[in-house]
N, C-alpha and C positions, 0 to 999 in steps of 0.2 A: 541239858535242857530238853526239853519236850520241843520233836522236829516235827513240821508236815511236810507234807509230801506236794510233790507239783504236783501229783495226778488227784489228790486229795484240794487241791487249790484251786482247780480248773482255771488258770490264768488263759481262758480263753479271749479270743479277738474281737468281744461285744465291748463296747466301750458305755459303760453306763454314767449313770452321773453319779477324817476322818474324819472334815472339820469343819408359866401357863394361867386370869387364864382366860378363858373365850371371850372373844365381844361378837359382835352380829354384823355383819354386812355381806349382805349379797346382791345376787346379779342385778335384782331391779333396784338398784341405785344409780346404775350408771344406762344410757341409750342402749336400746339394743333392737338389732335388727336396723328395716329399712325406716321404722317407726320410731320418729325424734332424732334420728340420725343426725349427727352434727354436720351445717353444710359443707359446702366445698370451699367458701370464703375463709369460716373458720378452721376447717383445717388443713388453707395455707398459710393461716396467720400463726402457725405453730413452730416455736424455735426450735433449733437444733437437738440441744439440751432435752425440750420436752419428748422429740420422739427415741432421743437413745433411753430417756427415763423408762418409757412407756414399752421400750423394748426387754431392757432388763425387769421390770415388773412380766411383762406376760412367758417370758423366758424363765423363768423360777416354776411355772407351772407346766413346760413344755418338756421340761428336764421327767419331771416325775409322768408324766405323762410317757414318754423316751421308756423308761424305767417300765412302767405298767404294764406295754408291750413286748419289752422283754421277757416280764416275767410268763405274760399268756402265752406268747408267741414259742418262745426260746425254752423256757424250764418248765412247761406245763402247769401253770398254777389251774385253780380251780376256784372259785370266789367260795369263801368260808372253810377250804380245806386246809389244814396244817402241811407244812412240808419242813422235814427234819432233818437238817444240811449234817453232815460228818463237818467234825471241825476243821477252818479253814474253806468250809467250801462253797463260796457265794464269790459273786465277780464284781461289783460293785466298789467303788474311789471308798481309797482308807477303808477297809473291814477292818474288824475286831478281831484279832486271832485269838484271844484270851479265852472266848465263851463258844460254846455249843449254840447257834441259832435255829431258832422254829422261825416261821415266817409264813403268815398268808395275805390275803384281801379278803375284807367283811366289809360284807354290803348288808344291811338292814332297810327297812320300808315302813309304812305307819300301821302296818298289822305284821311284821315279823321282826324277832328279837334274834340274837345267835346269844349260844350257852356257854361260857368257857368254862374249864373243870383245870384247876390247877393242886399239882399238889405241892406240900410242905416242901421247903426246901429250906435245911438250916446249914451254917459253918459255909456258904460259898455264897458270891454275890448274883442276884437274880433280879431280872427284872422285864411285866410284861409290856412292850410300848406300844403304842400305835400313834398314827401320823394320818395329815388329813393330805390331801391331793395337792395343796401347794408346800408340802412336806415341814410342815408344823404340828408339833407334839401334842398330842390333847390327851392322852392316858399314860400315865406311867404306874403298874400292879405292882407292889411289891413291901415288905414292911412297914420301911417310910412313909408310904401314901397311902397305905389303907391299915392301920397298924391294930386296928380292929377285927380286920377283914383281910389276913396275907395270904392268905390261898385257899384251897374250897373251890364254890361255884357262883359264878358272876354270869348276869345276863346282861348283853350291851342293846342298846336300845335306840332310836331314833329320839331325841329330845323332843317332846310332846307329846309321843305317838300315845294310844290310848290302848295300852294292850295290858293283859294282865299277866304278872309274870311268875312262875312255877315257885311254888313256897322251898325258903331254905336259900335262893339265890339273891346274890346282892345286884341289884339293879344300877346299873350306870347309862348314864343315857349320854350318848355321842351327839355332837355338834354340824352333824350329815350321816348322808345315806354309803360311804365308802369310805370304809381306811385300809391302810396297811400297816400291817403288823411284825415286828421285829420281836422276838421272846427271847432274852441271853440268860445262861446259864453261865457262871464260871468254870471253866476247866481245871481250873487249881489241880492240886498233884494227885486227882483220881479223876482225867480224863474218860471213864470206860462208867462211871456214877454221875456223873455229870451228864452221860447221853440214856442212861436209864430215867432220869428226872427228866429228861428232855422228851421224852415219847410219853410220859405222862401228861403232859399239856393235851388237852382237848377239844376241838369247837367241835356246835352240834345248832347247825341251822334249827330254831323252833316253828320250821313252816317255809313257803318258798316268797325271798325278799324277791320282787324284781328289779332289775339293775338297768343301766339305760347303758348302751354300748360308749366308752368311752370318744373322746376327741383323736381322732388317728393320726399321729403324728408318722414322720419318716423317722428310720432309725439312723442319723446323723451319728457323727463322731465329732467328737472336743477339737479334732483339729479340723473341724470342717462344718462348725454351727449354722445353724441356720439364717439366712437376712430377712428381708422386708415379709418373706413367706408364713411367717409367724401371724402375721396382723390376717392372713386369711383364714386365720383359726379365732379369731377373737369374739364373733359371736358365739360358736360354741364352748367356747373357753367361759365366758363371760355371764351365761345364761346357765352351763352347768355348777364342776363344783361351787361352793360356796368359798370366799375368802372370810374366815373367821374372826380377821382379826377388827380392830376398828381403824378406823382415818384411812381407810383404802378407798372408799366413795372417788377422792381426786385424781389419784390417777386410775381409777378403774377408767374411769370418762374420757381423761386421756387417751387412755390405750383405744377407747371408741374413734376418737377421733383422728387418729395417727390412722387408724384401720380403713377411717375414711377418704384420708389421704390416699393412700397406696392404693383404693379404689377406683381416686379419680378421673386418671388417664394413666400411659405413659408418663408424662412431665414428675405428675406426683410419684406415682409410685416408682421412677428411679431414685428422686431424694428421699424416700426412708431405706431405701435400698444403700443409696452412698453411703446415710449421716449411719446406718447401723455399721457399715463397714470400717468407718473410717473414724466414728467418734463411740458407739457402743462396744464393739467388743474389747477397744482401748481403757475404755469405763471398765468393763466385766474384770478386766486382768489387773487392773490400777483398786477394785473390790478386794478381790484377792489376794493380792502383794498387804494389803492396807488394813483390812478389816478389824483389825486390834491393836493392841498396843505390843511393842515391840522390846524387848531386852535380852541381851546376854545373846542372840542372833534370833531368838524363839517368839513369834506372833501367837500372842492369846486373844483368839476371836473375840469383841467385844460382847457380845450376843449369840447365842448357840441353841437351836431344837426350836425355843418361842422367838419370834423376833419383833413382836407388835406391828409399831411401821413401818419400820426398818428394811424394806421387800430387797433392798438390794444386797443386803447380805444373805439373805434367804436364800435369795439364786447362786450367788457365791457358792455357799456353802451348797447347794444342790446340786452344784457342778463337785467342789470336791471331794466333797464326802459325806454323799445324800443317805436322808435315815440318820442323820446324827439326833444325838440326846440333847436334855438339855441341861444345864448347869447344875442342876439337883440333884444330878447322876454322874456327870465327868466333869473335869475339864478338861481341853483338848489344849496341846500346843503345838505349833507347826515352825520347820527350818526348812526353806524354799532353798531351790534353785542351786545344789549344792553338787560339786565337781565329783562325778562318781570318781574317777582316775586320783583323787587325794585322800592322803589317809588324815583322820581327825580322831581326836580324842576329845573324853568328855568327863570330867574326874566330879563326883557328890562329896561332897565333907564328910566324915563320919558323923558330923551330929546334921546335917540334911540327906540324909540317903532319902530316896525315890521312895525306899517304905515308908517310911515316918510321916510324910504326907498323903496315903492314901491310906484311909479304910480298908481298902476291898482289895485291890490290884492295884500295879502298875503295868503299864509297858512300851515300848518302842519299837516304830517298825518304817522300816523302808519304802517308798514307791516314787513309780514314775511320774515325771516332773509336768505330762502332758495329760494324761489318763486317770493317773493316781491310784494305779493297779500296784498289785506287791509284784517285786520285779525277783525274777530266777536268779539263782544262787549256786555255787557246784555245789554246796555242800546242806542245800536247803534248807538253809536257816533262814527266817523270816522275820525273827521278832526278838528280841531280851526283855524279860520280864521276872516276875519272880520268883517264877518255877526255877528259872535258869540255874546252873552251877557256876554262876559267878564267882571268881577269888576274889577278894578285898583285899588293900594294901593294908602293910603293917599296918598305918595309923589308923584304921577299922574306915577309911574312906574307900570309894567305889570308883574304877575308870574303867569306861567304856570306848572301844576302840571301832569309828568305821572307816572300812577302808578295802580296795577292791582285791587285796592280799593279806592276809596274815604279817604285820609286821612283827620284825624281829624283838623281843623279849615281851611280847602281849599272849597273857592268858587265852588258850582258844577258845575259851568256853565265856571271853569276857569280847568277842567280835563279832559285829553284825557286818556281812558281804556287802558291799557298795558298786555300779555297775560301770566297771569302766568306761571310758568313752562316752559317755551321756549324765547328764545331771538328774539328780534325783529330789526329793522332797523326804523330811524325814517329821514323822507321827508321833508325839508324847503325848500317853491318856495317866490321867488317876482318875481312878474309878474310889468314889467315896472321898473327894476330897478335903482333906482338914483346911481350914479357916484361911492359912494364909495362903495356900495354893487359892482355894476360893476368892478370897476377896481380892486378889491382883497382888499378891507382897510376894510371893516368894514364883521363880523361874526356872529350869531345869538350866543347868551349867550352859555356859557359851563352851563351843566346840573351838578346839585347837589345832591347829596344823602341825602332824609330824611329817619332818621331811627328811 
């Protein structure tokens, strides 16, 4: 199978935040500032319940916000420049090890557009995304959605703005002034073509957007979230991005008012301080365990990439594996909390192999149970997919073996490394998936204990 390398994975110790179409709502829906402020009466008269809600909504944009200055801070982005990872090489919960990623931030304004120049990409799956600041999908480029228009030159735009845009280019206009942008290439089995398509992608600011400096967050770790210190970001949370989606009006308000809570004194602001400790981030992890329906030990997110009102799966998934797609493009399935120290097996039928239900790719891959980083390996292997040299059993069915050893009479070319002593989480994507993976009928096998 096709390995990476660790020095290729940079599994470094930044802990970031695997696993359409617009509606309108923004900041001036809900109080903001010291003007209409909700009083002090009201928000003591706020239940438990409403400020962990109100905590997990503004935590889903505090995560990508996390993220943003990493990327400025840490990897040097540049707002509208491309940056072209070697495969494997982003640090971010659940990556894709399947595809070559580009990745920027594009900010646009009501007199400037940015240009993308894509080229043709046939025989491998491709696709360009972008994501708004509370990390929901709002572009997806690629055959499927533009099947007119698969590659070429696109200008993205400010929804409304009045600019005129250079003939020959397809105009799309974005639902705000910043996204980030995720471009995958498949790696399929000409990894070294795959990153030649990959340097072909182009942005080309048409004039200079200005950008307002983001909300500054601290750069927190997953075992160490944020409390009540949130809600001092909530005017500017609240006032900038926009939340696209609609029925966010109510607890936008909320979150004003919880914010004014934690304002009010001491008294207040150590009860959003406790109810986050003790009754949100119990929520955020009970999100997590829960978010889908469950069979054969594997959670299928109910909701992925768009989540309408759903914000608490949003955050969820921005915790574990922010920049995800949305169901148009994968499906994800996830096996929590799994004993690295046991070995497990996991056998397809010959007539359900892993291929049969994706279009494009499959694959699986390991990480840790708290971060959702790919965890090191002696023999760095990271993923089985369908590059792999997988053997199949006589009867043309498939078993896959994880486990923190090679057990005895398993193919090694059919074993993903599992990390002893610590529990891990394990990642099943189809990329392209057919109908019954889509519509919830079909599960990747339940794992068995060899012992």
């Amino acid at each position: 199978m096709r390995s990476l390398s660790m020095k290729t994975l940079r599994t470094t110790a930044i802990s970031s935040a695997a696993l359409i179409v617009l509606g309108a709502c923004t900041a001036s829906s809900v109080p903001q500032g010291n003007a209409g402020e909700p009083s002090v009466q009201q928000a003591a008269a706020l239940t438990d319940q409403q400020i962990s809600d109100a905590y997990l909504y503004l935590l889903g944009r505090v995560l990508v916000l996390r993220q943003q200055r990493l990327d400025f801070e840490r990897e040097g982005f540049q707002w509208n420049h491309l940056v072209y990872r070697e495969p494997g090489g982003v640090t971010w919960a659940n990556p894709n090890l399947d595809v070559a990623y580009s990745e920027a931030w594009v900010a646009v304004d009501e007199k400037t557009c940015v240009r993308l120049d894509m080229p043709k990409v046939s025989g491998r799956y491709y696709t360009w995304q972008m994501l708004n600041g509370w990390g929901e999908t709002a572009v997806n480029i690629n055959e499927r959605t533009y099947p007119t228009h698969p590659d070429g030159s696109y200008a993205f735009c400010l929804k409304g703005a009045a600019v005129s845009v250079p003939a020959g280019l397809q105009r799309i206009d974005l639902p705000g002034k910043t996204f980030r942008v995720l471009a995958r290439i498949e790696l399929g089995a000409d990894p070294a073509a795959a990153a030649r398509l990959q340097r072909q992608f182009t942005l080309t600011p048409l004039g200079q957007p200005k950008t307002d400096p983001p909300t500054e967050v601290p750069v927190f770790t997953n075992k160490s979230l944020p409390g009540a210190e949130v809600f001092d970001w909530t005017d500017a949370i609240l006032r900038g991005e926009p939340d696209i989606n609609p029925g966010m009006a109510p607890i936008r308000a909320q979150v004003a008012s919880v914010a004014a809570l934690a304002r009010s004194g001491a008294e207040g602001r150590a009860r959003v301080e406790r109810t986050v400790r003790e009754q949100a981030w119990q929520a955020l992890q009970a999100q997590i365990r829960d978010f889908g329906t469950i069979r054969n030990g594997w959670v299928r997110p109910s909701i992925v990439g768009n989540y309408g009102d759903d914000y608490k799966t949003r955050t969820a998934v921005n915790l574990v594996g922010i920049w995800a797609n949305n169901s148009a493009e994968v499906t994800y399935f996830g096996n929590r909390g799994l004993d690295g120290g046991q070995a497990y097996s996991q056998t397809f039928p010959a007539a359900a192999l892993p291929s049969k239900h994706a279009r494009y790719f499959w694959s699986v891959i390991a990480v840790d149970a708290q971060d959702f980083k790919v965890i090191p390996n002696p023999i760095s292997r990271f993923l089985l997919n369908k590059e792999s040299a997988l053997k199949y059993n006589a009867d043309g069915s498939l078993t896959i073996v994880y486990a923190p050893t090679l057990p005895s009479g398993t193919p090694r070319s059919n074993w993903l490394p599992t990390p002893a002593g610590s529990r891990y989480n394990l990642t099943f994507r189809y990329y392209g998936p057919d109908a019954e993976v889509a519509n919830g009928n079909a599960y990747p096998p339940a794992l068995v204990r060899i012992d």
